[in-house]
C-alpha positions as CSV (number, residue, x, y, z in Angstrom):
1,X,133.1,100.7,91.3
2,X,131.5,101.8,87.8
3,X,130.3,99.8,84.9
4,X,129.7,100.3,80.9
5,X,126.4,102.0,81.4
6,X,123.5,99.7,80.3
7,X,121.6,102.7,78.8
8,X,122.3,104.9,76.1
9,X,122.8,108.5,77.7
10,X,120.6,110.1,74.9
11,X,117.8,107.8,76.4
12,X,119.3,108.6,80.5
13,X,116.2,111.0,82.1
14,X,115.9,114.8,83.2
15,X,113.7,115.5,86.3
16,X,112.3,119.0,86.5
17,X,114.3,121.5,88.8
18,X,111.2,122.1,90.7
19,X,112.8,124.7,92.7
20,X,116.0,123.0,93.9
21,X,119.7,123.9,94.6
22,X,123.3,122.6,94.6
23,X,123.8,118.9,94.6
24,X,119.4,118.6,94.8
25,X,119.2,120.4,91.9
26,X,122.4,118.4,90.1
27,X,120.4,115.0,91.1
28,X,117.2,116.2,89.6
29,X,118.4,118.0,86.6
30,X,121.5,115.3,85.4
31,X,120.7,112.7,82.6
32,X,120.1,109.3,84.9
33,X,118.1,106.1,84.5
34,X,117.3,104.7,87.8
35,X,116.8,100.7,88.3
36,X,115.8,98.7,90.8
37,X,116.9,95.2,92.0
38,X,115.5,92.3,93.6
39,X,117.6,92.8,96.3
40,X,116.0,96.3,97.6
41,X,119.0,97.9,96.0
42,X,119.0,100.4,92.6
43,X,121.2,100.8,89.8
44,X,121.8,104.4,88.6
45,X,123.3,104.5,85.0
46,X,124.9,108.1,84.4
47,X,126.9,109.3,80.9
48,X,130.0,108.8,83.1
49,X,129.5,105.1,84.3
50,X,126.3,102.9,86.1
51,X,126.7,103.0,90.4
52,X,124.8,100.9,92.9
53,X,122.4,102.8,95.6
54,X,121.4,101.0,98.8
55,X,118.9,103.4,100.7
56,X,118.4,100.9,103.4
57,X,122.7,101.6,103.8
58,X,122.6,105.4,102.5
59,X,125.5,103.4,100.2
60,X,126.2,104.4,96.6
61,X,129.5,103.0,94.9
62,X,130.4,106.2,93.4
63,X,133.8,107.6,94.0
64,X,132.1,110.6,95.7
65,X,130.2,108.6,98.5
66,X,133.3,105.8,98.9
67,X,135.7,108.3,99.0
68,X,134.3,110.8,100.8
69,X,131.1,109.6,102.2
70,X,129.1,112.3,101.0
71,X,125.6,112.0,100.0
72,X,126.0,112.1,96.4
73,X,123.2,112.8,94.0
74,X,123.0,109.6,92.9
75,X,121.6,108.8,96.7
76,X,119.6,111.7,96.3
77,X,118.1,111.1,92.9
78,X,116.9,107.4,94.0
79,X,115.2,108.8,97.2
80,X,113.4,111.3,95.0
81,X,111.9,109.0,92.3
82,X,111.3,106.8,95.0
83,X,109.3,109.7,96.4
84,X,107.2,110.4,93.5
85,X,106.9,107.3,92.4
86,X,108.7,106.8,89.3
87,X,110.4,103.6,90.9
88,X,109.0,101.0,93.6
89,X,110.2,101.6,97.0
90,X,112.8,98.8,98.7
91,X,110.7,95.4,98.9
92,X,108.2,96.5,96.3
93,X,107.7,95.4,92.6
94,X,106.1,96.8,90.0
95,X,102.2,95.6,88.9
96,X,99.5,95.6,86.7
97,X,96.1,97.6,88.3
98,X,93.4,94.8,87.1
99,X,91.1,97.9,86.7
100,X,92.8,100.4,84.6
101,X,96.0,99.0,83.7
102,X,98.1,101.5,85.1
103,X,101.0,100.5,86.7
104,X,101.2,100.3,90.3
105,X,104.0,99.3,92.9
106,X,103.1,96.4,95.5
107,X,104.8,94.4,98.1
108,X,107.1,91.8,96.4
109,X,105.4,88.8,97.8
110,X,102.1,90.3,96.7
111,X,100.0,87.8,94.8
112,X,96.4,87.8,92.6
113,X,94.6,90.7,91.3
114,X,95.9,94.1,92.2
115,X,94.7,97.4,92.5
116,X,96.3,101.1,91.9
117,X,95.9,103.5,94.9
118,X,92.9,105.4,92.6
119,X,90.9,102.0,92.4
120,X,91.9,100.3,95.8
121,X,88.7,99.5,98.7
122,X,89.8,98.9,102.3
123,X,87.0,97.8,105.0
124,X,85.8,100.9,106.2
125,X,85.2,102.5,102.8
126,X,82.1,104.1,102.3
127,X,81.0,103.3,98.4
128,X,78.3,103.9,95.9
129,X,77.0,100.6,93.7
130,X,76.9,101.9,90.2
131,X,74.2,99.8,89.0
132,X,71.6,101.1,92.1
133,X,73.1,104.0,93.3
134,X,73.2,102.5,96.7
135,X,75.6,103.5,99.3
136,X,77.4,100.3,100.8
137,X,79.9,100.1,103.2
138,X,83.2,98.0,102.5
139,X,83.3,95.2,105.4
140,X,86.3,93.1,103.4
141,X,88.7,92.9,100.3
142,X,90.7,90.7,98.5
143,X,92.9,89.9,95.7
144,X,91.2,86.8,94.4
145,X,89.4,87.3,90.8
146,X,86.0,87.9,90.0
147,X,85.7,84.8,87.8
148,X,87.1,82.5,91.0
149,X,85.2,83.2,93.5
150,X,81.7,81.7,94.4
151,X,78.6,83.4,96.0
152,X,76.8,81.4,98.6
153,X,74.5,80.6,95.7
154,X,77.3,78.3,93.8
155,X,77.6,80.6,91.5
156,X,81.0,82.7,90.2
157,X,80.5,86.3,91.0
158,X,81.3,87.1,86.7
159,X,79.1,84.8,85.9
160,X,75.7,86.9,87.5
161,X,74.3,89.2,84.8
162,X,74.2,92.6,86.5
163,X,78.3,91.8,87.1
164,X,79.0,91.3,83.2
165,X,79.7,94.3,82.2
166,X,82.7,94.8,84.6
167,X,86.3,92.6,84.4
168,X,86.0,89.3,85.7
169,X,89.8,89.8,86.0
170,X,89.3,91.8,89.0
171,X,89.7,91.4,92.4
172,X,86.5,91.0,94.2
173,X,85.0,93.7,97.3
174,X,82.5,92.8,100.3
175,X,80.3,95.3,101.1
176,X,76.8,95.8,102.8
177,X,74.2,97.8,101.8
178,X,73.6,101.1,104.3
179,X,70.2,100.8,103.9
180,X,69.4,97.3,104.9
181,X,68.1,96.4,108.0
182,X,70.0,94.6,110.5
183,X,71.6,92.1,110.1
184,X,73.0,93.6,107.1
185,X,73.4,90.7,103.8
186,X,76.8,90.8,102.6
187,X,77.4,90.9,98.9
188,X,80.2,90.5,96.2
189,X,81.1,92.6,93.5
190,X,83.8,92.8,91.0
191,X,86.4,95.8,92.8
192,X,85.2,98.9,89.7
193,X,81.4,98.0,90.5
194,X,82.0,100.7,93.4
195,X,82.9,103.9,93.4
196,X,84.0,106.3,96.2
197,X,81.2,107.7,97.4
198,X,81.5,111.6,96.7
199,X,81.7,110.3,92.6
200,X,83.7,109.0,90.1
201,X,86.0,111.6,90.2
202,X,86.9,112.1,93.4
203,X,90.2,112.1,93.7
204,X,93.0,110.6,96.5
205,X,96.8,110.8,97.1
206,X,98.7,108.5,96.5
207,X,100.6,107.8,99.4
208,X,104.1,105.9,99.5
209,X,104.1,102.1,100.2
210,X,106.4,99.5,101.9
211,X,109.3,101.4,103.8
212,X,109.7,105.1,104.5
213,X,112.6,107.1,103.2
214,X,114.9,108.8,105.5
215,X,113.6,112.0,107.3
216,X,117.0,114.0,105.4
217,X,115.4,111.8,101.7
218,X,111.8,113.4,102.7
219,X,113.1,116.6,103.6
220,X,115.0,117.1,100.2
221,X,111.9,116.0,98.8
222,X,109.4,118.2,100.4
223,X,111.9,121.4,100.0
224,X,111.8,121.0,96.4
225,X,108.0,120.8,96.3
226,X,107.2,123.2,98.6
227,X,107.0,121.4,101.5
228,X,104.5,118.6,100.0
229,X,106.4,115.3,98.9
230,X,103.1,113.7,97.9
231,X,102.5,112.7,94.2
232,X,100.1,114.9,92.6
233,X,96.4,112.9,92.8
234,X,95.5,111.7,89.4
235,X,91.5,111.7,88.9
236,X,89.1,108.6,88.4
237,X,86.9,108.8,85.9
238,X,84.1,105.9,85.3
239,X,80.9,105.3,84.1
240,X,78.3,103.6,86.3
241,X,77.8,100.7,84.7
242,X,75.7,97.2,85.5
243,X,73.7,94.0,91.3
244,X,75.5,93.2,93.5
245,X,76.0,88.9,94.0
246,X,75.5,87.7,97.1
247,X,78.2,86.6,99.2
């Protein structure tokens, strides 16, 4: 079934060949502007009407995948921006990094301050403290801001001086100091108060979230990339800035 497209085709988007072939190339190269719904389903508007993709169902309402139950490009060209992360994945949404800004994709029932992939800590990280150069070790994270949680002190972790200088928006990181003695004091600190330990500009994939595209979607993918279907790694940059609060 098609619809009046919601978008005007001079505004529809052109992906870059990037090496591809027959209908690839055609899903890549076409004027489309992908949307997604709540309901883990996209909209593809086209100059020649608007289609629904499911990936979950490998469905698409065009004539080309009712009729003849082909994958058409418009199944194609959802699985590759899904890829490369111009849309969020099935069960994602779309979010605000409370570091950078940058949008990001999360989980849909994700809630508080979130992080993009460049900016996120998971226990196990290894970081440096900006403010004393101090190697710490990530022990847990959350998505609580900086300026509502308390130290064991009373105090908000925003509110300690050697903190103002970073956003008391932002979700706050437990760490340890490395070079403490056992037992090891746990601190707080506003999430871009560490950095990765190898610098500020280290740089990480970012990897896909939520569900994984069919292997056929990936291969597609990788083919036109030469075998890689990770997003090119964006770099960090930061200036150590501002002690830790203690937890």
């Amino acid at each position: 079934m098609t619809h009046p497209a919601h978008t005007p085709a001079s505004q529809h988007t052109r992906l870059p060949p990037a090496g591809a072939t027959g209908r690839a190339l055609r899903a890549r190269t076409e004027p489309m502007t992908v949307r997604p719904l709540r309901d883990r389903r996209y909209v593809v508007e086209t100059e020649g009407g608007t289609y629904v993709v499911d990936l979950d169902r490998r469905t698409c309402t065009c004539p080309d995948h009712a009729i003849r139950g082909s994958r058409c490009k418009h199944l194609r060209r959802v699985a590759i921006e899904v890829t490369e992360r111009h849309v969020p994945a099935p069960g994602e949404r779309p979010a605000v990094c409370a570091v950078c800004g940058r949008e990001t994709f999360v989980p849909f029932d994700a809630t508080g301050a979130q992080l993009c992939e460049r900016h996120v800590r998971r226990p196990g990280d290894v970081a440096v403290d900006r403010e004393r150069g101090a190697t710490l070790l990530v022990v847990g994270v959350t998505t609580a801001r900086a300026d509502a949680v308390e130290t064991h002190e009373g105090r908000l972790v925003a509110d300690y001086e050697s903190n103002r200088h970073y956003g008391s928006h932002e979700p706050v990181v437990d760490a340890v100091y490395l070079e403490d003695d056992e037992p090891r004091k746990r601190y707080r600190f506003p999430a871009s108060r560490l950095r990765p330990r190898r610098g500020a500009d280290e740089t990480r994939p970012e990897p896909r979230r939520g569900r994984a595209l069919p292997a056929e979607d990936e291969a597609d993918v990788a083919s036109e990339h030469g075998g890689d279907a990770r997003r090119t790694p964006r770099r960090e940059g930061g200036t150590p800035i501002g002690v830790g609060s203690t937890a």
